[in-house]
N, C-alpha and C positions, 0 to 999 in steps of 0.2 A: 471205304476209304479212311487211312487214318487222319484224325485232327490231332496228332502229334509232330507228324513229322515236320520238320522245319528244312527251307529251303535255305542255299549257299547262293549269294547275289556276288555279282564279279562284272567290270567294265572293266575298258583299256583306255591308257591313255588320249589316245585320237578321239576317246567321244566326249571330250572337254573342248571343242575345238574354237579357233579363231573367226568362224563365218565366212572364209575364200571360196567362192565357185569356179569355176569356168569364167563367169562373165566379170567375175572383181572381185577386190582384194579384201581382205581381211576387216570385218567390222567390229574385232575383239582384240584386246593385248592379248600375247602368250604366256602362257602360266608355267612355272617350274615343273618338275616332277614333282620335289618334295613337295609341291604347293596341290597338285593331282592328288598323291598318296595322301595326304593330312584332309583331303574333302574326300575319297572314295571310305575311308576312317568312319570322319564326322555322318555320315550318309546310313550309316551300318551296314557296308558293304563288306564283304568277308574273304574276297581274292580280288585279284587283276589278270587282266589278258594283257599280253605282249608281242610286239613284233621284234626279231631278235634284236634289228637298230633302236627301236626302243627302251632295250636294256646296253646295249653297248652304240650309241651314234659312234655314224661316219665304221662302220664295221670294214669294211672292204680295204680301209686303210689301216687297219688296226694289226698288231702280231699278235699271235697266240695266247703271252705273254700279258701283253695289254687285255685283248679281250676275256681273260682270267681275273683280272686286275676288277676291271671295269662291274663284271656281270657279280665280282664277291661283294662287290659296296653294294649293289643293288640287293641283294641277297639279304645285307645288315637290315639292309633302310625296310627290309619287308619282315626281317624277324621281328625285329624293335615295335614296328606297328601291331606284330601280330598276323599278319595279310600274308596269302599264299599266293604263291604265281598258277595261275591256272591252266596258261595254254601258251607256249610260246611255237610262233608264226616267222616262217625265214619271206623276209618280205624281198621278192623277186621280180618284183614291177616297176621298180624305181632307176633300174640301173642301164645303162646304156647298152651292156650287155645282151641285155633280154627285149629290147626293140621290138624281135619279132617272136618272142615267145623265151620261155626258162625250159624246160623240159622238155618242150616239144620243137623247139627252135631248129630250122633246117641249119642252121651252122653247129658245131660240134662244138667249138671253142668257147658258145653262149649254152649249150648243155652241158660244158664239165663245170661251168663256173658257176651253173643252176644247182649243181648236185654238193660243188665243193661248199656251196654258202649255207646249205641246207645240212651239209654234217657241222660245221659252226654252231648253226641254230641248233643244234642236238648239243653239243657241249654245253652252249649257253641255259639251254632248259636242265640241264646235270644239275649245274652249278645250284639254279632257282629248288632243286629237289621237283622237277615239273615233268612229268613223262607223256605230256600229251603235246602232239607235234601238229598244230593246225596246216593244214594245205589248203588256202585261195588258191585254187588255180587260177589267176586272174586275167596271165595274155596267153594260157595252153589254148588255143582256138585257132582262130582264122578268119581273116579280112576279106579272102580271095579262096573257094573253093580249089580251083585248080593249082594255088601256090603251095599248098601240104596235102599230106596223103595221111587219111585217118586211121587206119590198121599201121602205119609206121610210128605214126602219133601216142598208140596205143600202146606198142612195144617198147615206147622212151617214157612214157609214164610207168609201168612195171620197173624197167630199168631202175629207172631213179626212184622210187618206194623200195626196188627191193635191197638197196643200197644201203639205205636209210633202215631200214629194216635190221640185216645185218652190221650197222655201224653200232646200233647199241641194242643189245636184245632184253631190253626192259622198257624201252618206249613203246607210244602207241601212236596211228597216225588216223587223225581223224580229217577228210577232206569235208571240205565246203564248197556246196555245187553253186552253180548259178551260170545264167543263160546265154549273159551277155553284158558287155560294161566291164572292161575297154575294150575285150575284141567285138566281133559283132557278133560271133557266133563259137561256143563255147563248145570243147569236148566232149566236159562233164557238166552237162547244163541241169540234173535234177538227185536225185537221193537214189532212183533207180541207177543210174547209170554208175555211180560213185560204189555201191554195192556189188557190181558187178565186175568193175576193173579190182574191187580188194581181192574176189576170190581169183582174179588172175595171181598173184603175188606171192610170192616165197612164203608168206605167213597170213593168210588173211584173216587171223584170231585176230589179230595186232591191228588190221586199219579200218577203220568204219567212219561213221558219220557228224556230221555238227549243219544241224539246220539253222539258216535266216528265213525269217519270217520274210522279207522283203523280196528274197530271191524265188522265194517259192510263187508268189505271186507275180514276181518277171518273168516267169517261165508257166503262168496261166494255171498255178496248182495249188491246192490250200495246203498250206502250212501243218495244220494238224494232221492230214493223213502224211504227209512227207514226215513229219516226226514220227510217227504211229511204225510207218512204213520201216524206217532204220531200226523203232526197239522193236520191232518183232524178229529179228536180225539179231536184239541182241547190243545193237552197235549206237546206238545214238548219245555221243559222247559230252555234248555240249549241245546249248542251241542258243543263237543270238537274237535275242526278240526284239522287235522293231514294228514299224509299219510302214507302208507303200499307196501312196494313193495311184491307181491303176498301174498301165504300161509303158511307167516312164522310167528316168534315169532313176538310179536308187538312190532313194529319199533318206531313210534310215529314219522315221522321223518317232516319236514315242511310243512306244508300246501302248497298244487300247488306240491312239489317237483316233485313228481310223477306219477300223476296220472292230471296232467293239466285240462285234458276236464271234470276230472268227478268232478273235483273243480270248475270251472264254473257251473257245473250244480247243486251244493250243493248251490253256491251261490244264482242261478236264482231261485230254489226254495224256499228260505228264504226271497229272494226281495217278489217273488209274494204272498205270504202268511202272509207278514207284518212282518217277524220274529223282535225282538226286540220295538217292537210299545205298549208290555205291559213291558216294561224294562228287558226285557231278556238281556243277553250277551252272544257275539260270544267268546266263549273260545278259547285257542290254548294249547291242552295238546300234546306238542313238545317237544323234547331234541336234543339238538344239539349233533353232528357225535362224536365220541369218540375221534377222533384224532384233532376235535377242540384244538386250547388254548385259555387260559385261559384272554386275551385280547380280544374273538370273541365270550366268552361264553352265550351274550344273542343276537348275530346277528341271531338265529336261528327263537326268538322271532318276533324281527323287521321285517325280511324278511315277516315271515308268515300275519304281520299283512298290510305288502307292498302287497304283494299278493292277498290278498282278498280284498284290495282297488280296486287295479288295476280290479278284477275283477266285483265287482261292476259297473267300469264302462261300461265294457265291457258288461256286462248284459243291461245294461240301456240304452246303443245305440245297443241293438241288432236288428233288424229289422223284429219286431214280426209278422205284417203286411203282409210282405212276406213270412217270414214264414209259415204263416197261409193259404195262396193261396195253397206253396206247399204240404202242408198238405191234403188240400179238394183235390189235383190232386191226391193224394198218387203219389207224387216224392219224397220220402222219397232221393235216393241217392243223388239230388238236396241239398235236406234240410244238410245231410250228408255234403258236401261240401261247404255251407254256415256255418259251424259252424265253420269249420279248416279253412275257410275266414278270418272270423270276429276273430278268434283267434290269425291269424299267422298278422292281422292287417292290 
């Protein structure tokens, strides 16, 4: 493994967030953009992720004209820092629209306006110099087994990728699976399934994958094989590192928090597969604890990026050599306690 290489650290805006759940409001003031970009900066973070409202609010209202206008300031505000736009996201969940689904939506009039927002989002990543086209599928699923048909489901998700596809043949389209959260039950719930809808698709060089750590774990999977799984493909374009304490709503909560050893092994599979060697970036899609203040509200950030330094190292003086002895013994429980070794230091 090398100890040269150096990783590309990248969040979005939403993981500076205000502390609103479900059950109450906001426990944090809102902070600018420029006030985001000046601490993702201070932080030594070296891109940002985007949703296309992100870069141009209130889009849907916007002309062509304006959303040109809008996405070239942003573009300044990223040259002048220095900072790359890493992934820009046509966010299709918010809109009255998409109710019961964006691309997969038994109305037609809520799938042209799925596909129409999503060639936007493609201008708007032109603009950033950004060719990586993130896909949350977030309401493609279903509430009610019998209210959609999955093989129709399937031929409207082609549809709209291969759209997207042919709108600019220099982007790439990385989706992000996950199982469940808002619908109940998702199309593309894991890294397999996401793999397999791209080689449906007019181009499947062009669309692969972007693992969350937290999603892999709502859908009862580790993390490091769901990354492992895409780069052997080839395809694993991003990954948003987080953590999940079990089978609940997605927490997103620091990298390492929780789940320690299985963040080590997220990382040792990214060292050994070169991740970041074709300019990928380690995301961190986190939100700090609701009862943060508003003095601490991006330690949630730092921490996470302390974290997967820290484990970097740890990966790199791990004792693979050994390892590997007790491997060919099958002393797996050996091996087992060599890992909580070199962890606990």
């Amino acid at each position: 493994m090398s100890t040269k290489r150096q990783y590309k650290f990248s969040f979005g805006p939403w993981n500076i967030s205000e502390g609103a759940d479900p059950y109450g409001p906001p426990t944090r003031p809102p902070q600018t953009f420029d006030w985001k970009l000046g601490k993702l900066k201070e932080l030594g973070f070296d891109a940002m992720m985007f949703h296309d409202d992100d870069v141009v609010p209130d889009l849907d209202s916007k002309s062509a004209e304006q959303m040109r206008k809008e996405a070239k300031e942003v573009k300044k505000k990223l040259d002048d820092a220095g900072i790359l736009a890493e992934i820009v996201a046509p966010r299709l969940w918010f809109s009255p629209m998409t109710i019961d689904g964006a691309y997969t939506s038994n109305d037609a009039k809520a799938r042209k306006f799925a596909v129409d927002r999503s060639l936007r989002c493609i201008d708007i990543a032109k603009i950033l110099d950004c060719d990586l086209i993130v896909l949350w599928l977030a309401r493609e699923g279903t509430y009610l087994r019998e209210a959609k048909n999955c093989k129709r489901s399937m031929d409207f998700l082609v549809q709209a990728m291969d759209k997207m596809l042919a709108y600019d043949k220099k982007i790439r389209i990385a989706i992000e699976p996950k199982p469940n959260e808002p619908m109940d039950m998702a199309y593309i719930p894991t890294m397999g399934h996401a793999m397999a809808i791209a080689h449906m698709t007019s181009d499947p060089k062009r669309v692969g994958g972007l693992v969350e750590t937290a999603h892999a774990f709502l859908a009862g999977l580790d993390p490091a094989d769901e990354m492992e799984f895409a780069m052997s493909f080839g395809k694993l374009w991003s990954v948003h590192l987080n953590d999940q304490n079990g089978l609940k709503f997605d927490q997103d909560k620091p990298f390492g928090s929780n789940n320690l050893r299985s963040a080590f092994n997220q990382v040792r599979v990214l060292e050994r597969n070169n991740f970041g060697a074709k300019g990928e970036c380690v995301a961190f899609d986190v939100h700090s604890f609701r009862a943060t203040k508003t003095e601490h509200m991006v330690d949630h950030l730092a921490n996470s990026r302390k974290t997967f330094l820290k484990l970097v190292e740890k990966v790199r003086s791990f004792d693979d050599a050994a390892a590997q002895k007790l491997i060919a013994d099958r002393n797996y429980q050996a091996l087992d306690q060599m890992v909580i070794d070199h962890l606990l230091g």
